[in-house]
N, C-alpha and C positions, 0 to 999 in steps of 0.2 A: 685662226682657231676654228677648225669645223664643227658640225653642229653635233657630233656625238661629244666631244669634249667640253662643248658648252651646257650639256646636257649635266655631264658629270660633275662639273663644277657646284650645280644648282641642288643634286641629290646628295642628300646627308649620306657621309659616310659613315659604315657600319663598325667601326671601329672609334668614332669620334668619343671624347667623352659625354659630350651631351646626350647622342643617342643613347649610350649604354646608360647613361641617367635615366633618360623616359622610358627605356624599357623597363629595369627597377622597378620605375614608379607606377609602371601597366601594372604588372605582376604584384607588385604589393596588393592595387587596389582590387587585383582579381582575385587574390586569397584574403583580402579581407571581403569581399564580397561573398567568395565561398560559405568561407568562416558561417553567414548567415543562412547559410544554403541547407542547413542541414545541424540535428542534434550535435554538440561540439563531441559527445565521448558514447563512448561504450556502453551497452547497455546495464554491465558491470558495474562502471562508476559512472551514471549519468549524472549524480549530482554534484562530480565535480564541477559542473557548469553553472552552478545556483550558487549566489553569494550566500557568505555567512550569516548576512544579516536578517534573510527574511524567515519567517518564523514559520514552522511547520506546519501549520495550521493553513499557510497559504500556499502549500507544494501540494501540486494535486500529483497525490499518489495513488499506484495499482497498490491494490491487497490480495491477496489471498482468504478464502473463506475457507473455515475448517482445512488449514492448509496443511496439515500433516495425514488427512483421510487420500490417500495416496494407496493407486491399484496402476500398476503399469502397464497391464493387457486387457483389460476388463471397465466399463463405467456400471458396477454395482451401483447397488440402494444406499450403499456405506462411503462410497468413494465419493472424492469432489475433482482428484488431481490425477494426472499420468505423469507426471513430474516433480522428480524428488525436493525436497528442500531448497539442498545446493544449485541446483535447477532453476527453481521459481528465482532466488537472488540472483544469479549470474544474469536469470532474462529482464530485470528489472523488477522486479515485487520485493517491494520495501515495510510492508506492512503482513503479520502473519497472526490468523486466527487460529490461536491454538486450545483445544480441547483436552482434559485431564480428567485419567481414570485414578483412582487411589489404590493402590494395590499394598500387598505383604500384613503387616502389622505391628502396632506398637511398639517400642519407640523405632523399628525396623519398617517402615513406610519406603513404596519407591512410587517412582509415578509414570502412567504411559498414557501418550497421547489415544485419542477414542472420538470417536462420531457417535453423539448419543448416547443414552443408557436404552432405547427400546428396543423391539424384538430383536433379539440374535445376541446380545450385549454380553451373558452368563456364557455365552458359546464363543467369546473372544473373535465373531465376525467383522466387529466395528473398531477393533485395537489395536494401535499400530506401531509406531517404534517408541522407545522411554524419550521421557522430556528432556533426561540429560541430556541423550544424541542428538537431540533440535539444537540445543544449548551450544553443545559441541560445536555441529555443522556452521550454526552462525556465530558466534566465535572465530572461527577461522576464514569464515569470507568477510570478515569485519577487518583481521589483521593482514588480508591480501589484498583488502579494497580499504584503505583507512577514510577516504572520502565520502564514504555511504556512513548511514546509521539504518536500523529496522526498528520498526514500532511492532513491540510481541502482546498480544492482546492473551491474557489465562482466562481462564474460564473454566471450574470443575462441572463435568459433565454427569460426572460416574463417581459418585463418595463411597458407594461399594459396602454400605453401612459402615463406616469408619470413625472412628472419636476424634473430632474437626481440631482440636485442642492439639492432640501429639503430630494430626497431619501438618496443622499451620506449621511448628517448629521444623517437623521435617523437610517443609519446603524450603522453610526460609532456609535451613543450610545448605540447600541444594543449592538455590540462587545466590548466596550472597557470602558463601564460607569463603574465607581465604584458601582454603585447600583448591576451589574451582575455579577462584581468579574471574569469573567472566565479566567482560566490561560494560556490566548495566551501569548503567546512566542515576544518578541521584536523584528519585523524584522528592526529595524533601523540599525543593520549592513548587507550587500550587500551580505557579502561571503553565504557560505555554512555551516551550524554549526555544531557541533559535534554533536556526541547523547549524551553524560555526559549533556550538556547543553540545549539540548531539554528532557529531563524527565519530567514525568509529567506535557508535556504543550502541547498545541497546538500549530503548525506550518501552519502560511494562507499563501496561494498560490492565489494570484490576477487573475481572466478574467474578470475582472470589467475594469479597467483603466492602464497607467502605471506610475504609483505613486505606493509608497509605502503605501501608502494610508489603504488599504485594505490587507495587506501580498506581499509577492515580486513577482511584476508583470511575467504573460509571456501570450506571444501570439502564440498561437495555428495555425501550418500550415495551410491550405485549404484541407482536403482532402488528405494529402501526407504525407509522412516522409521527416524529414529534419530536420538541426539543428538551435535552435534558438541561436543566441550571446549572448554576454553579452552588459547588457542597460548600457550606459550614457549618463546622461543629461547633457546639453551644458548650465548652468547656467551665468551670467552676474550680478557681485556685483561691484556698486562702491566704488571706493578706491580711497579717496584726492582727489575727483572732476573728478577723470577717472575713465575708464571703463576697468575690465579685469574680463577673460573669467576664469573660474573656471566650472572644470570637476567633478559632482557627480554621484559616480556608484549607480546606482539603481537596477541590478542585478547583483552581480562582478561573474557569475558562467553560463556554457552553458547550454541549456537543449535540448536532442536531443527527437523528439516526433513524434510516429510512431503513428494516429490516421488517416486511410486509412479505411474509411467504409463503401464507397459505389462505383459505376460504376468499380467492380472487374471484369465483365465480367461474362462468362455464367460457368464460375466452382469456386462461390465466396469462399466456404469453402476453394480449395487448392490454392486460391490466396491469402486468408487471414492470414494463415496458414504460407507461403512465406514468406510474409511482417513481421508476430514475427519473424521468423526464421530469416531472414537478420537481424532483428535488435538485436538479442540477443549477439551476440558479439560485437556490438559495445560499449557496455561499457567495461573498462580497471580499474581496478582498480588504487585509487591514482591519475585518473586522473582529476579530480575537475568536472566533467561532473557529469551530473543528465540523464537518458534515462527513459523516459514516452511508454511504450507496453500497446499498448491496442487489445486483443484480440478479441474484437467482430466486426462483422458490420451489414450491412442492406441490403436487396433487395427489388424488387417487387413493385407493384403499392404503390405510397406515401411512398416509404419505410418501409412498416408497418409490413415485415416478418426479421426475424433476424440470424444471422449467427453465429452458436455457433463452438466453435474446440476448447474447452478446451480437448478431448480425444487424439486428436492431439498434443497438444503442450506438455500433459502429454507423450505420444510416442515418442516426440520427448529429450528427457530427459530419459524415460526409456531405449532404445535403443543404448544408450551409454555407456561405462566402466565408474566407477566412477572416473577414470584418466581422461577421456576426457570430460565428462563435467564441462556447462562453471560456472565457480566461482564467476565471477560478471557480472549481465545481467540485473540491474538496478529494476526499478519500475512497476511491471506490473496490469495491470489492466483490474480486471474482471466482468463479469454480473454471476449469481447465483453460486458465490462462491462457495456455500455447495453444488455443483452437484458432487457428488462420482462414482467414476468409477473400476467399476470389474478386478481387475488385477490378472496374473497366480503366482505374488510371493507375494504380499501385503494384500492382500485380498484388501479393499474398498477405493479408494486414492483420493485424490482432491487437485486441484494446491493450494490451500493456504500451506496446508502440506508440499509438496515438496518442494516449495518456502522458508517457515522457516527452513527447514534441508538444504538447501542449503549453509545457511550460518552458518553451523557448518557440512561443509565439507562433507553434504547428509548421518549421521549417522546413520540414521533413515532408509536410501535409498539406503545403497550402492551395493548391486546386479541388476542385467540388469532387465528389467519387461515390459509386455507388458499388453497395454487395451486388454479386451476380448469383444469380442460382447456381446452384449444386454445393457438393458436402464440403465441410470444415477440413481442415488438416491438420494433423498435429505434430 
């Protein structure tokens, strides 16, 4: 036997069953390996990748601020977005600030989204499409994407001198008629829900009234950060002819709300800047808290110039081991989302990104990276 057959005798043959086992078994371990390499889905349906069971309160989610003030060629005094609706959900923004004008009149009430009531408001410069077309738009990326839910935050901006009385009925049958079908979410329990049970629905978040009314109420600090409690109402039911006090929670969950966007002083960017960064650890995971970050604010005559540090807050994140960033930092909320920023290891990055790999342990993200000069993109 010569030594090229002794040879061959000793090397696995490529047909054996056992090699074709341990190849299998590479290949398994390489795509499960992958599998970690990276956000498991789309940025459509990223939260097919979050079990049902953890509670929304610990999904750090992008939002949207004032997200239907949408200018697609222009960043006005009025605009926050260059991206529609459909747009901001397809990129991942699962959270949406929406603003309401009152319009028409009694019992004929319609409603459109608006940025403000100040200058320009009589002159329809800050009003933008009707709330039913939001309603509509998410609706249908709800029944294309059943894995997602949105958190719709209202908020009347603009009452338009209107009798609050015929508008409340008007909304509610906007939101909640059988004629519209839309699949809001029941907030008649107090707590916190899970995500298994918000999937394809909408979730209302009340700055109308504090009733349940409208989705679960909360009241927005002045200007500051701080934390709001949990509501209960002091009800009085009689019973046999007497009177006793019965407690109903109408928020049974805290929400801590960093919305600080003006009188920062004469260096607003690294005060604004500050105020995410303090609040970013205050969320803990598990801990039944909700944390509202909102990233932007305002300066200058009538407040009509705006203060962006999304390259900032991305630095502040890239900057770190992916040991020491933080793991849950709540709900943040941004104005032009899609602004992409030049980094030395990512190429093109933007906080909604970061935000969803965050909650798959920054797979996507886990080397240090820094912004590079020059402009955003969008």
């Amino acid at each position: 036997m010569g030594i090229k057959n002794k040879i061959s005798v000793h090397q696995p043959n490529p047909c054996h069953p056992c090699s074709i086992g341990m190849c299998i078994l590479f290949a398994t371990l390489f795509l499960n390996l992958s599998a970690f390499a990276q956000s498991p889905h789309k940025s459509n349906e990223w939260l097919k990748g979050l079990p049902d069971s953890i509670s929304i309160g610990d999904i750090n989610l992008p939002g949207s601020h004032d997200a239907v003030a949408i200018n697609k060629h222009h960043n006005t005094p009025y605009s926050c977005h260059s991206t529609t609706i459909p747009e901001q959900l397809e990129a991942g923004i699962r959270l949406l600030d929406i603003r309401i004008k009152v319009k028409g009149h009694n019992p004929n009430y319609s409603f459109a989204t608006c940025h403000g009531k100040f200058f320009g408001g009589s002159l329809h410069f800050n009003e933008y499409q009707s709330l039913k077309s939001v309603l509509d738009e998410c609706s249908a990326f709800l029944k294309n994407n059943p894995s997602e839910f949105i958190i719709m935050m209202l908020k009347i901006d603009d009452w338009n001198g209107k009798d609050k009385e015929g508008m409340y009925e008007a909304l509610d049958s906007l939101l909640f008629s059988a004629s519209t079908n839309y699949p809001i979410y029941n907030t008649g329990d107090a707590d916190l829900p899970s995500l298994g049970s918000l999937r394809g629905k909408i979730y209302l978040v009340s700055r109308i009234d504090d009733t349940r009314e409208f989705g679960i109420p909360v009241e927005f600090p002045n200007n500051t950060a701080d934390l709001m409690p949990p509501i209960e109402t002091h009800l009085i039911h009689p019973q046999e002819g007497e009177q006793s006090a019965v407690f109903r929670k109408i928020r049974a969950y805290p929400i801590y709300i960093q919305d600080q966007y003006k009188k920062l002083g004469h260096h607003e960017a690294q005060a604004k800047l500050a105020l995410v960064e303090q609040t970013i650890p205050v969320k803990k995971k598990g801990d039944g808290e909700v944390v509202l970050n909102y990233t932007t604010a305002r300066r200058g005559f009538m407040l009509l110039y705006k203060v962006y540090i999304q390259d900032s807050v991305l630095n502040y994140f890239g900057s770190r081991d992916i040991s020491a960033r933080p793991i849950n930092f709540g709900w943040t909320m941004l104005d032009y989302e899609n602004w992409t920023y030049p980094t030395d290891k990512y190429s093109d990055l933007n906080l909604i990104k970061l935000i969803i790999s965050s909650n798959f342990q920054y797979a996507d993200y886990p080397e240090k990276f820094k912004v590079l000069k020059g402009e955003h993109k969008q």
